[in-house]
C-alpha positions as CSV (number, residue, x, y, z in Angstrom):
1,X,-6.6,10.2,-20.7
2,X,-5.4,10.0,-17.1
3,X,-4.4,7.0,-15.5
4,X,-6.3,5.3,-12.6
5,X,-4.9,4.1,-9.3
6,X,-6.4,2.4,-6.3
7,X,-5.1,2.8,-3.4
8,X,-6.4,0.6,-0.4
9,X,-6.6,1.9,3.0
10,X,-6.0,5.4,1.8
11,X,-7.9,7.9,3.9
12,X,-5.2,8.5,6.2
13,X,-1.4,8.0,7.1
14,X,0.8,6.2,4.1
15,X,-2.1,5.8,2.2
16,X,-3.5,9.3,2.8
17,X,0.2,10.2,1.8
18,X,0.4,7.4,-1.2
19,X,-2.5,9.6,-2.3
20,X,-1.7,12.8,-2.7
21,X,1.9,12.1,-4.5
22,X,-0.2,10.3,-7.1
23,X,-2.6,13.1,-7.2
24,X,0.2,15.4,-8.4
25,X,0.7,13.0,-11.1
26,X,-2.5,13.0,-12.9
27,X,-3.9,9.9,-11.4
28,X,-7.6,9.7,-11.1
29,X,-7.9,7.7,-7.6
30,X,-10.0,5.1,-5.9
31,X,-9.9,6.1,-2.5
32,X,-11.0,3.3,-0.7
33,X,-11.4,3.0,3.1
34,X,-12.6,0.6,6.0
35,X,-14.8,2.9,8.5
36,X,-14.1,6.5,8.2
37,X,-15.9,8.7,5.9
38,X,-14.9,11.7,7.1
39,X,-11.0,11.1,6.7
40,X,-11.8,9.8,3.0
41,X,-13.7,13.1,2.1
42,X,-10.9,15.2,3.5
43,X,-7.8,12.9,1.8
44,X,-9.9,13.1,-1.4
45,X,-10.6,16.9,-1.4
46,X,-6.9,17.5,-0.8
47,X,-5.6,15.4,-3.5
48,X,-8.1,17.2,-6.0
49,X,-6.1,20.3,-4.4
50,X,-2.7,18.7,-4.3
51,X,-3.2,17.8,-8.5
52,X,-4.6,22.0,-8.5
53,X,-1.7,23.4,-7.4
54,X,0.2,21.3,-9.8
55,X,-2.1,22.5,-13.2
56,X,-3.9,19.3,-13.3
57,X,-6.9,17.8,-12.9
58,X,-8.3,15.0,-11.6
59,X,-11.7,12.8,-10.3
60,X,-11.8,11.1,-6.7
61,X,-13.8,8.1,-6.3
62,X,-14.9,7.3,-2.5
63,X,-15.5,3.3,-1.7
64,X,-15.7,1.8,1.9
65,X,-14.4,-1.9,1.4
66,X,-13.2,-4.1,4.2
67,X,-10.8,-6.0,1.6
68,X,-10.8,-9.1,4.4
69,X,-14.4,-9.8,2.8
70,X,-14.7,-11.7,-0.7
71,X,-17.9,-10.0,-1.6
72,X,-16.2,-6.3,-0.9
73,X,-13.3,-6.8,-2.5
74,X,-14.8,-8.0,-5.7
75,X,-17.6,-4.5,-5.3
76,X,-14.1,-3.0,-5.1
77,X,-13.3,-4.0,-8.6
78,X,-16.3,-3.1,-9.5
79,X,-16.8,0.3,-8.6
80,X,-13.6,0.9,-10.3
81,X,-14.6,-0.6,-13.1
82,X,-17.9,1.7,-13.2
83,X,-16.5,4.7,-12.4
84,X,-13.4,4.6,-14.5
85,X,-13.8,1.5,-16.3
86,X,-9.5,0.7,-16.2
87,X,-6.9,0.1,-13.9
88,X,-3.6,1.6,-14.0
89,X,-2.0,1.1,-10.7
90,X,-2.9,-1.3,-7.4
91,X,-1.7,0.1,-4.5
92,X,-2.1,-3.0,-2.1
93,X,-1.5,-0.7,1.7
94,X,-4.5,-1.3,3.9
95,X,-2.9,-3.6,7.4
96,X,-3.8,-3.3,10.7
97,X,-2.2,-3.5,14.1
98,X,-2.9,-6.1,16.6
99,X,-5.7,-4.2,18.9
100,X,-3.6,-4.8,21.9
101,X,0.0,-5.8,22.0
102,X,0.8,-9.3,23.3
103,X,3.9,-11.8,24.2
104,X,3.6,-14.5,21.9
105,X,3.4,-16.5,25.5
106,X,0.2,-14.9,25.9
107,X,-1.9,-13.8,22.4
108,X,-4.8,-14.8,20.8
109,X,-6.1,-17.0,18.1
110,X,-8.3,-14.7,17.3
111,X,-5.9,-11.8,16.8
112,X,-3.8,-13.7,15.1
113,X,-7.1,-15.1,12.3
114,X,-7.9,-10.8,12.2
115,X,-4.6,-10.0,11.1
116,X,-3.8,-12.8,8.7
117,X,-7.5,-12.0,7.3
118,X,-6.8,-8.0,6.6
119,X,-3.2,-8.3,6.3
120,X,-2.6,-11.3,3.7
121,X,-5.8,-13.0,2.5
122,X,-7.3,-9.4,1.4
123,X,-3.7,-8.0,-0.5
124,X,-3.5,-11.4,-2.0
125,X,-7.1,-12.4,-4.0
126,X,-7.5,-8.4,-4.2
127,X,-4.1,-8.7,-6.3
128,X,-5.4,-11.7,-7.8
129,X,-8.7,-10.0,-9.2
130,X,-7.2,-6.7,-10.1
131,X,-4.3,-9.0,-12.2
132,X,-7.3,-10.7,-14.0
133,X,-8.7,-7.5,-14.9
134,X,-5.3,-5.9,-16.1
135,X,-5.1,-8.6,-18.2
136,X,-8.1,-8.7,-19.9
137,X,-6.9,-4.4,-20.5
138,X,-3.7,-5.9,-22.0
139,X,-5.6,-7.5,-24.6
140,X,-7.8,-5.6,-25.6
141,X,-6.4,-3.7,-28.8
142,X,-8.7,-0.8,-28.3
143,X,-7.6,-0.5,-24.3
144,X,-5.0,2.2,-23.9
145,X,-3.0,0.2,-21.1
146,X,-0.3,-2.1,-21.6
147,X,2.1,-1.8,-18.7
148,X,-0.1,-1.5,-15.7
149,X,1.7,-2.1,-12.0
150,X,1.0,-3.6,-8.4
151,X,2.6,-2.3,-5.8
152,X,2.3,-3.8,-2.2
153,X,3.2,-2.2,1.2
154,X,4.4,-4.3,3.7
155,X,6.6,-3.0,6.6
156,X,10.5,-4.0,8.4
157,X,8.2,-6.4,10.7
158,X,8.5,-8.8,7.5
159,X,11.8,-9.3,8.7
160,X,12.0,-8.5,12.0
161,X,10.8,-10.1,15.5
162,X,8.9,-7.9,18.3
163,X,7.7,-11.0,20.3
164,X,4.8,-8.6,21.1
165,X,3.6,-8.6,17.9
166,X,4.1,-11.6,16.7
167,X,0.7,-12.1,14.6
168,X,2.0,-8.7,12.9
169,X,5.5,-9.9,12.1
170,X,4.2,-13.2,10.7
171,X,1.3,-11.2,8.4
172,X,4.0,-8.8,7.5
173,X,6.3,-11.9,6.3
174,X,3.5,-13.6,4.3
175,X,2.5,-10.8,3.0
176,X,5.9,-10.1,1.8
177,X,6.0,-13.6,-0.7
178,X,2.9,-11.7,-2.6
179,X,5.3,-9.8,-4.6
180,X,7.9,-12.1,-5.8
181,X,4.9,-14.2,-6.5
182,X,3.1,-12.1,-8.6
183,X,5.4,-10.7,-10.4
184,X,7.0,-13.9,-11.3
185,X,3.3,-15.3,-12.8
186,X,2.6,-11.4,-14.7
187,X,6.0,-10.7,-16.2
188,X,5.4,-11.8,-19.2
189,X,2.3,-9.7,-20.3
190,X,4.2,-6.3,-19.5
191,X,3.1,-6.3,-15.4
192,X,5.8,-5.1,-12.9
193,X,5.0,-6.4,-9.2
194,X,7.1,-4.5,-6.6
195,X,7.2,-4.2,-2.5
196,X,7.7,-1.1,-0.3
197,X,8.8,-1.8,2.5
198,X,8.5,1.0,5.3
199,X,10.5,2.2,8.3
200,X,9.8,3.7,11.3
201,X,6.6,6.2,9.7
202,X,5.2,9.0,11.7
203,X,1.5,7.5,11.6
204,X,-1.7,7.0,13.9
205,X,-0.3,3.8,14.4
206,X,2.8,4.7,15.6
207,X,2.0,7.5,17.5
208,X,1.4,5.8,20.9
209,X,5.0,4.4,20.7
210,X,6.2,7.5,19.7
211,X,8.0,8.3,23.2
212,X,9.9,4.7,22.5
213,X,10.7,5.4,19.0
214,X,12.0,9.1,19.6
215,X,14.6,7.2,21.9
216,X,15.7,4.9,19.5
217,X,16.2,6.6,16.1
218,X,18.1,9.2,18.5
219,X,20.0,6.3,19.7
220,X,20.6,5.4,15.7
221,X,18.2,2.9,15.1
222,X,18.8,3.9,11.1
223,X,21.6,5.8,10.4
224,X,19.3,8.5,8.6
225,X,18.1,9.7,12.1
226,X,14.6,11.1,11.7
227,X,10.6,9.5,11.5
228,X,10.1,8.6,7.9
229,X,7.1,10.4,7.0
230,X,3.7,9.1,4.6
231,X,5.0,11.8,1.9
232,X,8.4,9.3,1.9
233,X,6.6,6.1,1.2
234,X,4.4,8.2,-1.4
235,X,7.4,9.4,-3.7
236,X,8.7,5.9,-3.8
237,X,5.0,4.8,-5.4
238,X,5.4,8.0,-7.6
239,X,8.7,6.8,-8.6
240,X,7.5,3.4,-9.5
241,X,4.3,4.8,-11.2
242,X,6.3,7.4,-13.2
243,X,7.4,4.3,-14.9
244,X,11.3,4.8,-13.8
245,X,11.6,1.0,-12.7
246,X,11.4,-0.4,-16.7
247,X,13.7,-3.2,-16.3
248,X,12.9,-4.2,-12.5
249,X,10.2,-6.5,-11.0
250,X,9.3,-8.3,-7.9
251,X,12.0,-5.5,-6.4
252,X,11.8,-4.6,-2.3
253,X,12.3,-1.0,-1.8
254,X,13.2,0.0,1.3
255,X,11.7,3.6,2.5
256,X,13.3,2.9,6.0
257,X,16.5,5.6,6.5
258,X,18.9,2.4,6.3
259,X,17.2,0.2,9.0
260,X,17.7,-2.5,6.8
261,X,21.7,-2.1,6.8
262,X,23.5,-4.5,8.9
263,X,26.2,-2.8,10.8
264,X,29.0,-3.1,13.1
């Protein structure tokens, strides 16, 4: 029987890219998305082509959730629940920018509440409610699952300052405590919690800095000098969800060309 992911914020960029390495895997996938229908159709018809060209096959499941809101993330469970009725895989990756960049001097309370709202409080009582679930799988003895995963996507802004984005960096840093916490409350009943943390990704997001960022991976930024790309944070789920992290939990995987690396 094939497994079932869900992956949040998946219509597009890492998600859409999350997606379709999981596709070619024999994941069945909740596809979940904020606003935009039309990019969730297309990410979903090219996964069920992605898993084609590979032999297999495999069912996409649409569901519009704003994971900031109790009631949707708990229809979120749900519908994966009715549809598939198990869960393999959480792929925790639906964050959002600040709407307009801002010196800390200068921004918002009510920036700050959005992101903290998308960026932490959903990924954290999503996790909490998808954990509950996994472990009501685990025992059961006629459930098929015993190892399922959570995977979260944070970003380098956990760990480092743009005083323009400050609200970012500060969601991005909480967020990042949601793994070793997790996986140190679901080790023992077989669940491995881990954290991708991306680089500089060629995205929607990053696109209108794109002139900035061209500059600075030229100017070695990471010492692997290209745009990381959704299909690179995608193979690092894959890897993850192939099972080839046994023995690891609560890990940080870093999908950033070496950003991380301090140099002289």
């Amino acid at each position: 029987m094939n497994r079932v992911a869900l992956i949040t914020g998946a219509s597009r960029g890492i998600g859409r890219g999350i997606a379709l390495e999981l596709a070619k895997l024999d994941f069945h996938l909740v596809i979940n998305y904020a606003s935009d229908l039309a990019e969730a159709q297309q990410t979903a018809r090219d996964c069920v082509l992605e898993a084609g060209s590979c032999g297999k096959t495999i069912r996409t499941e649409l569901c519009q959730a704003d994971i900031s809101q109790s009631a949707d993330r708990q229809q979120l469970i749900e519908f994966t629940k009715k549809q598939f009725g198990r869960l393999d895989l959480l792929v925790n990756n639906a964050g959002v920018a600040p709407d307009v960049r801002a010196d800390i001097l200068d921004a918002s309370e009510e920036s700050f509440d959005r992101l903290i709202a998308i960026n932490v409080k959903g990924p954290y009582f999503l996790t909490q409610l998808a954990a509950k679930w996994m472990l009501e799988q685990i025992r059961n003895p006629k459930s098929e699952i015993r190892n399922p995963k959570i995977i979260t996507v944070s970003s380098l802004s956990a760990y480092t300052a743009s005083t323009s984005r400050g609200d970012y960096c500060v969601s991005k840093a909480a967020l990042s405590m949601l793994t070793p916490l997790f996986a140190s409350r679901l080790a023992e009943h077989g669940i491995n919690v881990y954290e991708i943390r991306p680089g500089v990704i060629a995205t929607d997001m990053t696109n209108p800095v794109k002139e900035k960022y061209d500059k600075l991976i030229a100017g070695g930024l990471s010492p692997i000098k290209r745009w990381g790309t959704p299909e690179d944070v995608g193979k690092a789920v894959a890897a993850i969800a192939q099972d080839l992290l046994p023995f690891s939990t609560g890990e940080v995987i870093n999908v950033d060309g070496g950003f991380h690396l301090r140099r002289l």
